[in-house]
PyMOL Python script that loads the backbone (N, CA, C, O; Angstrom):
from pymol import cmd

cmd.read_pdbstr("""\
ATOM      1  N   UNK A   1     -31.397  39.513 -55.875  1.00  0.00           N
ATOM      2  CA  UNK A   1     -31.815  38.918 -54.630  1.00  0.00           C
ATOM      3  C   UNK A   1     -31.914  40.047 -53.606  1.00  0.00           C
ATOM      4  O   UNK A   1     -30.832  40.607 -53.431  1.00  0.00           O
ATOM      5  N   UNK A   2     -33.024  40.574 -52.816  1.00  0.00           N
ATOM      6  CA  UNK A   2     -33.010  41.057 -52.209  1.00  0.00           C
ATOM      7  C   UNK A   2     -32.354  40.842 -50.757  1.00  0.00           C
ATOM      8  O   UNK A   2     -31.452  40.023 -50.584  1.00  0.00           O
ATOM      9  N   UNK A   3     -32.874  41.637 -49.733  1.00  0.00           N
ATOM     10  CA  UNK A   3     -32.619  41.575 -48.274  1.00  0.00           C
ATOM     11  C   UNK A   3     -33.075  40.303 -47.308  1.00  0.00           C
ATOM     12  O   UNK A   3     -32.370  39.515 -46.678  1.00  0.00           O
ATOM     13  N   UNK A   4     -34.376  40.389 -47.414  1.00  0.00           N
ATOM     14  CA  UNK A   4     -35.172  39.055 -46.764  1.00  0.00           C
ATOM     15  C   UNK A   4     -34.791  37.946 -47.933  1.00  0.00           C
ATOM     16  O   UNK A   4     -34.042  37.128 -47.399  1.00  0.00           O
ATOM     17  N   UNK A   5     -34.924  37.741 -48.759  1.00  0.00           N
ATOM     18  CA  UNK A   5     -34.255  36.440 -49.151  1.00  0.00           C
ATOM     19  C   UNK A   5     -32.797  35.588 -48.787  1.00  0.00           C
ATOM     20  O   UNK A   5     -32.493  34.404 -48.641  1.00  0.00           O
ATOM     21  N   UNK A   6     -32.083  36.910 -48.730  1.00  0.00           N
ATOM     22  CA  UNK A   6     -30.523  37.034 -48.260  1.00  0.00           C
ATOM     23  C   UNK A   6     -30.920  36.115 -46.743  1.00  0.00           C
ATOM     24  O   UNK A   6     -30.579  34.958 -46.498  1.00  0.00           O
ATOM     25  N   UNK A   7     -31.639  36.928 -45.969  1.00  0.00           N
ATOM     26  CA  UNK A   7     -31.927  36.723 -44.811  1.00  0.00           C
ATOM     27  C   UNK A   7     -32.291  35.264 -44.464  1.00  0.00           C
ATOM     28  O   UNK A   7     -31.694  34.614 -43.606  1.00  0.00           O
ATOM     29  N   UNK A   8     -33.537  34.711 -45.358  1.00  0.00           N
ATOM     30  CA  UNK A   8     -33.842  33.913 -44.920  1.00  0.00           C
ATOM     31  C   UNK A   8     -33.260  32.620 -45.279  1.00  0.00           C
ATOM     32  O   UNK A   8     -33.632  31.553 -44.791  1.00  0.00           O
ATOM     33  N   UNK A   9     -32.184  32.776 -46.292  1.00  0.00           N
ATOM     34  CA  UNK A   9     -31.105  31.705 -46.447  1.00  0.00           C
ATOM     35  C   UNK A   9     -30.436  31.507 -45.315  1.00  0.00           C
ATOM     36  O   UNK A   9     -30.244  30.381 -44.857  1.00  0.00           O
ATOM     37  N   UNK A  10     -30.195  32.143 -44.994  1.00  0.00           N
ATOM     38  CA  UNK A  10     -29.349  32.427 -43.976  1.00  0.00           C
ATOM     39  C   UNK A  10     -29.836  32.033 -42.464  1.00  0.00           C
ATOM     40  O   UNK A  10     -28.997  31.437 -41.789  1.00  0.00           O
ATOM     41  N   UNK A  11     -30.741  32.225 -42.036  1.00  0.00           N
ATOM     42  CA  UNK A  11     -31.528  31.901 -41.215  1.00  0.00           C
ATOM     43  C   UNK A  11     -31.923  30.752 -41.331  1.00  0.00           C
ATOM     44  O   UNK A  11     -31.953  30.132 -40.268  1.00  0.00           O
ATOM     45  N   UNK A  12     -32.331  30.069 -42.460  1.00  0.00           N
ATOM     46  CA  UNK A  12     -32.422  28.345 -42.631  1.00  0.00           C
ATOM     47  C   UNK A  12     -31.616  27.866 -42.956  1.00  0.00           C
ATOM     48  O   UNK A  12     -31.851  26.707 -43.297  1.00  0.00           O
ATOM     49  N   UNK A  13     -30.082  28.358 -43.105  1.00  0.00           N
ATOM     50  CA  UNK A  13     -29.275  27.662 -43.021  1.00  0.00           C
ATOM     51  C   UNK A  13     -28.646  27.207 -42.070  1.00  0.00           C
ATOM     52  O   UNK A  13     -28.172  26.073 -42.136  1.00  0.00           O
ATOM     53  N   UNK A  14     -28.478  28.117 -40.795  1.00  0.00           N
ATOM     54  CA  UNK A  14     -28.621  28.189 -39.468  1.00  0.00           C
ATOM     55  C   UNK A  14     -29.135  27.219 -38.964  1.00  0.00           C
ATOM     56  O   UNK A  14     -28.629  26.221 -38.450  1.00  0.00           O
ATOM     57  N   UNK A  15     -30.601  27.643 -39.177  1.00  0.00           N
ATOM     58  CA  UNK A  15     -31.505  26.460 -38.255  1.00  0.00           C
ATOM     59  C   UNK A  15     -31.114  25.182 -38.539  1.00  0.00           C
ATOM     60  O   UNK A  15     -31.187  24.282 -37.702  1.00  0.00           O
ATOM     61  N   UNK A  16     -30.622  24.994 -39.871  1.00  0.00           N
ATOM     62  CA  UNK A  16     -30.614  23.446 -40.578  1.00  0.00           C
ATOM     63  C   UNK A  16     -29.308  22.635 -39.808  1.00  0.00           C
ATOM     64  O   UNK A  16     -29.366  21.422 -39.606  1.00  0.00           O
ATOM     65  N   UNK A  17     -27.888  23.632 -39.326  1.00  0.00           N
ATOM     66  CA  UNK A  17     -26.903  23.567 -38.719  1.00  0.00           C
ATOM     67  C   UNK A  17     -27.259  22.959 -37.742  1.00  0.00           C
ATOM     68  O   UNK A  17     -27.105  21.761 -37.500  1.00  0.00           O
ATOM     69  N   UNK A  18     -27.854  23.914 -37.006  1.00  0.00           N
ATOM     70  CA  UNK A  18     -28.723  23.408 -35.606  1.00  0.00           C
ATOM     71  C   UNK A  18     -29.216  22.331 -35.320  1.00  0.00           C
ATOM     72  O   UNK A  18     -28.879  21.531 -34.447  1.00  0.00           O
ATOM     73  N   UNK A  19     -30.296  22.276 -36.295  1.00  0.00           N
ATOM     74  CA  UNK A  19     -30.973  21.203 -36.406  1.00  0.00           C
ATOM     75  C   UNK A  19     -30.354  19.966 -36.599  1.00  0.00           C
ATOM     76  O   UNK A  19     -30.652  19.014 -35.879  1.00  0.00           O
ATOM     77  N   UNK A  20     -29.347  19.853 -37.683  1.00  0.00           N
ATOM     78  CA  UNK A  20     -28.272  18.530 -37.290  1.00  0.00           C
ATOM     79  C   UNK A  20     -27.593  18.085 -36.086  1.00  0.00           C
ATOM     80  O   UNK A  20     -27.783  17.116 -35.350  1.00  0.00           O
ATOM     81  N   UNK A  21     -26.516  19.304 -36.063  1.00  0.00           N
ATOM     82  CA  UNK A  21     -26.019  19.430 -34.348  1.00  0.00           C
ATOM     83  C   UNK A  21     -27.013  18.837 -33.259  1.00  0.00           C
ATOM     84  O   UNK A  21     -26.547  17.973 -32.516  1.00  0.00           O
ATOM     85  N   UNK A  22     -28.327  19.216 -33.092  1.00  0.00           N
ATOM     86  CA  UNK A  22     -29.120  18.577 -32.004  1.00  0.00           C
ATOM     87  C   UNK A  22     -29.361  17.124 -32.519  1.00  0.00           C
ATOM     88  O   UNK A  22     -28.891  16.209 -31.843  1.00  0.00           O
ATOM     89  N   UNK A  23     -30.071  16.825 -33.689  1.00  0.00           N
ATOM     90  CA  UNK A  23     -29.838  15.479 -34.091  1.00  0.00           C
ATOM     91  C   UNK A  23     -28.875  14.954 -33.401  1.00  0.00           C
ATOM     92  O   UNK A  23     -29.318  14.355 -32.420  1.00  0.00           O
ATOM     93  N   UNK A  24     -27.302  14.912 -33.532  1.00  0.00           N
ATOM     94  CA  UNK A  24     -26.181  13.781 -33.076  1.00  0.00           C
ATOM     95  C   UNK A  24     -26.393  14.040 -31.931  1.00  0.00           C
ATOM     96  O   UNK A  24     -26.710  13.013 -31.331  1.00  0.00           O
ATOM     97  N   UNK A  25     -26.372  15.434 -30.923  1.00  0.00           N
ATOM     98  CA  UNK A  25     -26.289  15.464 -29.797  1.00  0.00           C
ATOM     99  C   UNK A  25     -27.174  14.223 -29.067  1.00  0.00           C
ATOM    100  O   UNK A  25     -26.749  13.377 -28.280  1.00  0.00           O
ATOM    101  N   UNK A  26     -28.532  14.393 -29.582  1.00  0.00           N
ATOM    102  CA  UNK A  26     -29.626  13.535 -29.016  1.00  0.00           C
ATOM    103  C   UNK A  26     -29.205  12.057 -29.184  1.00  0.00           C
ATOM    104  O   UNK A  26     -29.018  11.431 -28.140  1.00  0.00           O
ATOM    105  N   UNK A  27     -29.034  11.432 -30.337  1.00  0.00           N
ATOM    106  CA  UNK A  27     -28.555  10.295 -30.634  1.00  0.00           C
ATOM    107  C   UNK A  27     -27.244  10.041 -29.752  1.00  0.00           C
ATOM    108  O   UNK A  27     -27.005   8.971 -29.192  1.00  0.00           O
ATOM    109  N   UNK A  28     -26.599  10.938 -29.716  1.00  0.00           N
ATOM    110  CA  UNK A  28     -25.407  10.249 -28.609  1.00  0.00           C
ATOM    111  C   UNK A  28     -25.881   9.968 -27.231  1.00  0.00           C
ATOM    112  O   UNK A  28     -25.816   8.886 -26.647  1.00  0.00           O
ATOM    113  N   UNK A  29     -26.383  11.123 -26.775  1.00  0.00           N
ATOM    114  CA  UNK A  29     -26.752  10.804 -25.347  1.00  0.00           C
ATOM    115  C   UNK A  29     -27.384   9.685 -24.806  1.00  0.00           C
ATOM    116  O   UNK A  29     -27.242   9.244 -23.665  1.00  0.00           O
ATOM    117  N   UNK A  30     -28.641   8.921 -26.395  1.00  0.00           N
ATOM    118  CA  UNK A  30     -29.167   7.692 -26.585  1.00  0.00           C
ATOM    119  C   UNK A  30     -27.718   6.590 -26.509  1.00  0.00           C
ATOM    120  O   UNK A  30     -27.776   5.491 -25.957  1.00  0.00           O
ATOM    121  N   UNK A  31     -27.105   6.856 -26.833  1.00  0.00           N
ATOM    122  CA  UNK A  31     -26.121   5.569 -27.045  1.00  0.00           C
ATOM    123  C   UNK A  31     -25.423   5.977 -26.108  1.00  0.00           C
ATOM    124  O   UNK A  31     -24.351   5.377 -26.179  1.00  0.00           O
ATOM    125  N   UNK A  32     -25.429   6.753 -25.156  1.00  0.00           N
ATOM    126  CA  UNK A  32     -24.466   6.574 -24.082  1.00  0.00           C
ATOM    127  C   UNK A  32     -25.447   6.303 -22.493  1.00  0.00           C
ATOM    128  O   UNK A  32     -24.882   6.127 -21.413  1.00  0.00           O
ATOM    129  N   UNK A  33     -27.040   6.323 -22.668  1.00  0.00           N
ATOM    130  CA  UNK A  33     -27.391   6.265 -21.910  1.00  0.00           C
ATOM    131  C   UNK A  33     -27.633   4.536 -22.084  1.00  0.00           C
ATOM    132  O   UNK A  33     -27.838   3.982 -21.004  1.00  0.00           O
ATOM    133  N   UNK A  34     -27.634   3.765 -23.115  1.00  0.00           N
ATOM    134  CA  UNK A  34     -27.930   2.652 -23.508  1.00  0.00           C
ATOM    135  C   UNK A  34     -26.640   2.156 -22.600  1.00  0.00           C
ATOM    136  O   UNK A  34     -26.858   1.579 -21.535  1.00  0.00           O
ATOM    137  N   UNK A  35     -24.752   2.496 -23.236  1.00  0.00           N
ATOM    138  CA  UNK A  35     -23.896   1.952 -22.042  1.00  0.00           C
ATOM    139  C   UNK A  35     -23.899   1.825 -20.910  1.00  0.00           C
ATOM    140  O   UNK A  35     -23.482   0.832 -20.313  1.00  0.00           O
ATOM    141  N   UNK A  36     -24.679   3.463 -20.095  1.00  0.00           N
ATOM    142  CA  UNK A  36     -25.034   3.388 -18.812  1.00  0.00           C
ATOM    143  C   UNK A  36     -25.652   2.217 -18.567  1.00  0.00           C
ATOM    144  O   UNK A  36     -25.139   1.462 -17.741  1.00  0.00           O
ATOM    145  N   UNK A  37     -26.801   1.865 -19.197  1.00  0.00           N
ATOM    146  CA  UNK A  37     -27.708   0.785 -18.770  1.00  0.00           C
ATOM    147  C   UNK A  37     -27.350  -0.606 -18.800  1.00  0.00           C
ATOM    148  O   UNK A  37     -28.078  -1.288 -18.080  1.00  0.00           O
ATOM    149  N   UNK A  38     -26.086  -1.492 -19.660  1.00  0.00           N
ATOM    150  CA  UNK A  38     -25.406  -2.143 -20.013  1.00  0.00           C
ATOM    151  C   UNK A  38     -24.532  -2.338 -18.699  1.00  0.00           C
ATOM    152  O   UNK A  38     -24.347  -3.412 -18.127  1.00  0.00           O
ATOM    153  N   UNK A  39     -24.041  -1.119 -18.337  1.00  0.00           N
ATOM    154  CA  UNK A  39     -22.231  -0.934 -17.605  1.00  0.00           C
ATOM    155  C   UNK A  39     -23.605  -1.445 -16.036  1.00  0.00           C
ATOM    156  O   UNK A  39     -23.389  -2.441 -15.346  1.00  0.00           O
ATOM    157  N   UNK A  40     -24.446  -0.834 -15.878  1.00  0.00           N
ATOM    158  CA  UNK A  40     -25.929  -0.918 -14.403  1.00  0.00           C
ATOM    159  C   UNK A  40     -25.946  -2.626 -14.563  1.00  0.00           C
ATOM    160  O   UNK A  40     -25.875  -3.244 -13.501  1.00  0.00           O
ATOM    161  N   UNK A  41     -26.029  -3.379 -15.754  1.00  0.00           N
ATOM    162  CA  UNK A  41     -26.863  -4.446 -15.569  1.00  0.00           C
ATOM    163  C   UNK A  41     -25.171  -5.298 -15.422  1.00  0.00           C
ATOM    164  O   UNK A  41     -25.268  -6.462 -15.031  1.00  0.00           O
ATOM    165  N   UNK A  42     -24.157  -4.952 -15.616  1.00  0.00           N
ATOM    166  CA  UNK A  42     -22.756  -5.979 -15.784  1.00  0.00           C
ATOM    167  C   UNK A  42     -22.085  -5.743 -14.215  1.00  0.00           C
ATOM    168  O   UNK A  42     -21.765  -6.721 -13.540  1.00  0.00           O
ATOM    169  N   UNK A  43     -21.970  -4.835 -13.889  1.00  0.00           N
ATOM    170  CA  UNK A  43     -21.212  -4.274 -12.944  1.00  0.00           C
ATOM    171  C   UNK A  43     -21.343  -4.692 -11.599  1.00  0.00           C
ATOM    172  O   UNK A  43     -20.325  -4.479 -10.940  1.00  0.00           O
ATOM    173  N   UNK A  44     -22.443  -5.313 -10.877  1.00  0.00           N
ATOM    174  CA  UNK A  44     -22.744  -5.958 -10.004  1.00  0.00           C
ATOM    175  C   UNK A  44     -21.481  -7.532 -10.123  1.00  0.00           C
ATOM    176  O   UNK A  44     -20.658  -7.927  -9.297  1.00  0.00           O
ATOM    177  N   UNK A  45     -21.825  -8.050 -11.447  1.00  0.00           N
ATOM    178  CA  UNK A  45     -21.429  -9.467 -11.785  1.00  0.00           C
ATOM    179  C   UNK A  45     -19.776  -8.920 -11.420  1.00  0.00           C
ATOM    180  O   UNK A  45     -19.313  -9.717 -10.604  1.00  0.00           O
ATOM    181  N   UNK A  46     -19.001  -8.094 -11.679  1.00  0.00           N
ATOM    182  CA  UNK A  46     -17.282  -8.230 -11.665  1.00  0.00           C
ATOM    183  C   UNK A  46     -16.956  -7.594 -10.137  1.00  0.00           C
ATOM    184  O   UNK A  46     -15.872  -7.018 -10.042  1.00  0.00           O
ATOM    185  N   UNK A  47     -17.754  -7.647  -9.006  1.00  0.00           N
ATOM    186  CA  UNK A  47     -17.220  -7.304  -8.303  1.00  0.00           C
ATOM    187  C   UNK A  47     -17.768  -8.495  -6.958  1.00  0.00           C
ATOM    188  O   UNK A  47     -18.882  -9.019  -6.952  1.00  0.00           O
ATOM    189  N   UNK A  48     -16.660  -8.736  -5.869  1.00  0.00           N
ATOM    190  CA  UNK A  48     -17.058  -9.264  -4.936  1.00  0.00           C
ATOM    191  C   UNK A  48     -18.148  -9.284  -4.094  1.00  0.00           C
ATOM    192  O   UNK A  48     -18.348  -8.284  -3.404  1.00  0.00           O
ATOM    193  N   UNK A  49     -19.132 -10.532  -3.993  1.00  0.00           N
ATOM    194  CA  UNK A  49     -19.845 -10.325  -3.239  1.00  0.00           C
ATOM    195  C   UNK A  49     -19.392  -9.913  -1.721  1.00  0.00           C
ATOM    196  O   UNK A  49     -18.281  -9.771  -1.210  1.00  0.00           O
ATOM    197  N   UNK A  50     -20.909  -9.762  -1.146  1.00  0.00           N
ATOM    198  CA  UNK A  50     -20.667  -9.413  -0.002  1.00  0.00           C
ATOM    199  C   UNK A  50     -20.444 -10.751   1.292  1.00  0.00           C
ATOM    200  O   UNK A  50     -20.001 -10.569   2.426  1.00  0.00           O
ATOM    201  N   UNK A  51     -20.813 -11.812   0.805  1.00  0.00           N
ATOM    202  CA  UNK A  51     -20.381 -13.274   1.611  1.00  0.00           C
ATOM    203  C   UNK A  51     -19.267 -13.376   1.417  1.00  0.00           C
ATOM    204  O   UNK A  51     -18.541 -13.778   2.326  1.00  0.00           O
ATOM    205  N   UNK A  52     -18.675 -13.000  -0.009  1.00  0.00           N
ATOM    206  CA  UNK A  52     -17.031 -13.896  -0.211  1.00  0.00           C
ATOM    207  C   UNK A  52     -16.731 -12.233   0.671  1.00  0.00           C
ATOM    208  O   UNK A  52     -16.151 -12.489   1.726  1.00  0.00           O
ATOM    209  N   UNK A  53     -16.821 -11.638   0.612  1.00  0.00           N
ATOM    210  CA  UNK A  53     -16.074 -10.389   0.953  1.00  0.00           C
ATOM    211  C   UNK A  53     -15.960 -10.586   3.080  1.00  0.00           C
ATOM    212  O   UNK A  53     -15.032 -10.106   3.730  1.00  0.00           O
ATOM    213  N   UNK A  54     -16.667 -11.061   3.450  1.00  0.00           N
ATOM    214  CA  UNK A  54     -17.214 -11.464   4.422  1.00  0.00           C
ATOM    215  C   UNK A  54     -16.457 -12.721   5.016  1.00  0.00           C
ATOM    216  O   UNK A  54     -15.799 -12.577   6.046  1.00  0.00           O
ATOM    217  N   UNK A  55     -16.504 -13.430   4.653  1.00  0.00           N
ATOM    218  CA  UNK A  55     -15.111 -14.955   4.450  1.00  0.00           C
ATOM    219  C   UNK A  55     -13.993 -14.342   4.568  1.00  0.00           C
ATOM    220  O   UNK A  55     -13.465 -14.315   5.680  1.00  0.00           O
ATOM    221  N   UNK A  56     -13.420 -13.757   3.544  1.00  0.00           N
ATOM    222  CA  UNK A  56     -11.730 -13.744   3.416  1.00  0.00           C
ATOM    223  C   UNK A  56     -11.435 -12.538   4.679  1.00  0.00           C
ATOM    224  O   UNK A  56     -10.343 -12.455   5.242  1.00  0.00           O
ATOM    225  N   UNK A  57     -12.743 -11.543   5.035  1.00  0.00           N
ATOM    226  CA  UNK A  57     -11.954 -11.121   6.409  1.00  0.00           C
ATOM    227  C   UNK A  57     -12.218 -12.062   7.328  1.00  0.00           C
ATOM    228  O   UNK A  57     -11.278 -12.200   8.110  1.00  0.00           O
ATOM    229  N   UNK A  58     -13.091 -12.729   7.525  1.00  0.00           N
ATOM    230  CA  UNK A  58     -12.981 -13.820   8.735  1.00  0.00           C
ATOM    231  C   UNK A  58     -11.518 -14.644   8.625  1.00  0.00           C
ATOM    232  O   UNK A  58     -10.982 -14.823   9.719  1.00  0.00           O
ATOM    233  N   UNK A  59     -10.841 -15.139   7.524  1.00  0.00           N
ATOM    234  CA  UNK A  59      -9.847 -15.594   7.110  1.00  0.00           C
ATOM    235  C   UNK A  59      -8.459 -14.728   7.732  1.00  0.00           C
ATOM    236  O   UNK A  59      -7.592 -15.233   8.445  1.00  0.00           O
ATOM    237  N   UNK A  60      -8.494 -13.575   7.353  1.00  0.00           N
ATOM    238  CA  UNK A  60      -7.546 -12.889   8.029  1.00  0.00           C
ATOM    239  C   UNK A  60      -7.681 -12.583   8.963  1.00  0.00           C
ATOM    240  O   UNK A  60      -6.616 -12.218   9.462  1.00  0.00           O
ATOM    241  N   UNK A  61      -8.990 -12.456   9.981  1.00  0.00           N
ATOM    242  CA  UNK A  61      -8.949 -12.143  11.392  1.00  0.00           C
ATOM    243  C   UNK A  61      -8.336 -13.164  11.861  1.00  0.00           C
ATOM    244  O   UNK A  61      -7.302 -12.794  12.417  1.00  0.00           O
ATOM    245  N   UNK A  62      -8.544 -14.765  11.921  1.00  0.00           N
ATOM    246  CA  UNK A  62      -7.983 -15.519  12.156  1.00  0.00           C
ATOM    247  C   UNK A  62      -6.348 -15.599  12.198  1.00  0.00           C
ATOM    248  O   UNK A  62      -5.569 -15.780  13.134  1.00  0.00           O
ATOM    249  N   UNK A  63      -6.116 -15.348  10.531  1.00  0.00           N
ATOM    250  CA  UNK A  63      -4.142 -15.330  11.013  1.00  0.00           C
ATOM    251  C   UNK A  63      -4.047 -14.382  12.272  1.00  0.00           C
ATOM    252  O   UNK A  63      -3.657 -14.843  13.345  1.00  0.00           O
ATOM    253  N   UNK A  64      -4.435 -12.941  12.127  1.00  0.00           N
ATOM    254  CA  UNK A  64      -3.983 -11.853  12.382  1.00  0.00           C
ATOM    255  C   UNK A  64      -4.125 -12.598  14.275  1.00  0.00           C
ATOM    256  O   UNK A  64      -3.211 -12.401  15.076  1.00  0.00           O
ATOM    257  N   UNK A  65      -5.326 -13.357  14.637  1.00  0.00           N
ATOM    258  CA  UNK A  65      -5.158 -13.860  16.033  1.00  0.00           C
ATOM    259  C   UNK A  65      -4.379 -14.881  15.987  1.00  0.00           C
ATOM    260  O   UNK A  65      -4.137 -15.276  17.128  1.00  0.00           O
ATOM    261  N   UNK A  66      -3.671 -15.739  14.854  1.00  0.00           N
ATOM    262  CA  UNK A  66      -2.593 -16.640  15.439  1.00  0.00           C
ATOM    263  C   UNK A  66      -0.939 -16.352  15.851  1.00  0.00           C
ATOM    264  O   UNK A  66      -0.009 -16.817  16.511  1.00  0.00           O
ATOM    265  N   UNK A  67      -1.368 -15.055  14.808  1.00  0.00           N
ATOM    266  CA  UNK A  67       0.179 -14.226  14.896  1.00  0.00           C
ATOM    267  C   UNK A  67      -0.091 -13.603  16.355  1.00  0.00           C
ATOM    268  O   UNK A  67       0.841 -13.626  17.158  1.00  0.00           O
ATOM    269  N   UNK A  68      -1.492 -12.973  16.781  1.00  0.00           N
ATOM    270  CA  UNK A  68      -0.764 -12.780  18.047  1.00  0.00           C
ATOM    271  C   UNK A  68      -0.770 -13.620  18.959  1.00  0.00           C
ATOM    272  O   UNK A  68      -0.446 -13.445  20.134  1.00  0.00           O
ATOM    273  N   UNK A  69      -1.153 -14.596  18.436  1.00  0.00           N
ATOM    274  CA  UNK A  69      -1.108 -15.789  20.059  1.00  0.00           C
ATOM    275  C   UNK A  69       0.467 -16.023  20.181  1.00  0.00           C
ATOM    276  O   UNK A  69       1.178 -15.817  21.164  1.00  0.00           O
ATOM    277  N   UNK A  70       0.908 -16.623  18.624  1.00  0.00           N
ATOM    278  CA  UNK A  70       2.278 -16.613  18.872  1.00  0.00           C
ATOM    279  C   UNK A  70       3.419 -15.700  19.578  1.00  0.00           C
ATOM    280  O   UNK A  70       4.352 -15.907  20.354  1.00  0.00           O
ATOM    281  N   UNK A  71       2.954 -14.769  19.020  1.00  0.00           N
ATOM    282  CA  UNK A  71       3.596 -13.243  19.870  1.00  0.00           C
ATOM    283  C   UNK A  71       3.685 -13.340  21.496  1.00  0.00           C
ATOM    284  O   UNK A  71       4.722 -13.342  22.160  1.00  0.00           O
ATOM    285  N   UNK A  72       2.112 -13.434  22.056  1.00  0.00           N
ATOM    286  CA  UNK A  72       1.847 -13.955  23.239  1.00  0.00           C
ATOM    287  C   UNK A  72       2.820 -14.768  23.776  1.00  0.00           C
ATOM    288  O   UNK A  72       3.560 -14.302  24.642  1.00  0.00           O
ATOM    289  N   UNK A  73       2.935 -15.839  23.425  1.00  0.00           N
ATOM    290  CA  UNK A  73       3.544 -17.267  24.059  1.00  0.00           C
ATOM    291  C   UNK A  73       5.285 -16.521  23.356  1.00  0.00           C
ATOM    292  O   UNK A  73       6.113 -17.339  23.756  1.00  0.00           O
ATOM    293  N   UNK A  74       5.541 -16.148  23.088  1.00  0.00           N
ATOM    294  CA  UNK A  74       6.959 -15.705  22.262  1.00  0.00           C
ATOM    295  C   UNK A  74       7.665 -14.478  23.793  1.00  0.00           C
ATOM    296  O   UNK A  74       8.722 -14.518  24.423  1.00  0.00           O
ATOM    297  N   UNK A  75       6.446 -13.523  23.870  1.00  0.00           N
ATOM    298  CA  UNK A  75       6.761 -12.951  24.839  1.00  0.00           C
ATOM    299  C   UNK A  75       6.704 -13.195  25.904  1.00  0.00           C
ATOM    300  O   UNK A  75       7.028 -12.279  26.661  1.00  0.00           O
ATOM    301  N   UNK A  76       6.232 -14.651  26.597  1.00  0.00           N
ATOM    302  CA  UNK A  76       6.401 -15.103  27.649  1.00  0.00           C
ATOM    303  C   UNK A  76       7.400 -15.411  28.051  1.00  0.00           C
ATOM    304  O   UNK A  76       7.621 -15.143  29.231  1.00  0.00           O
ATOM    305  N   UNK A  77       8.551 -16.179  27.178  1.00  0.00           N
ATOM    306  CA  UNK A  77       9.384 -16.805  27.044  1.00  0.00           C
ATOM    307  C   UNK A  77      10.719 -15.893  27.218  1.00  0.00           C
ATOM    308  O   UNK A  77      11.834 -16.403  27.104  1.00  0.00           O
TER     309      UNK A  77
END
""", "prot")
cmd.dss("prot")
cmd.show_as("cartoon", "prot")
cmd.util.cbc("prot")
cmd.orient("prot")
């Protein structure tokens, strides 16, 4: 076996390395850009809207003014 034969085993064995390695690389990034797109279309749904979010502070502004009315009329006294 000469030099360039040596060589070019070697060199396509390489590439062939490579060439797998980029294979999974690519395929993963596919299946993780697919979760991205999954986690984009779910992620809206598990979090509070902006009405209920909107309510429950109106809800607590309210205590927060009965506690101080009470306070008010407490410190009159």
């Amino acid at each position: 076996m000469d030099a360039q034969t040596t060589i070019n085993l070697i060199g396509g064995s390489v590439l062939a390395v490579l060439g797998w390695v980029g294979r999974s690389v690519w395929e993963a990034v596919r299946e993780i850009q697919a979760d991205l797109h999954d986690l984009e279309v779910d992620l809206p749904k598990s979090y509070v809207t902006k009405d209920d979010f909107s309510n429950t502070i109106k809800n607590i502004e309210s205590m927060f003014q009965r506690i101080s009315d009470k306070l008010d009329h407490k410190a009159d006294k």
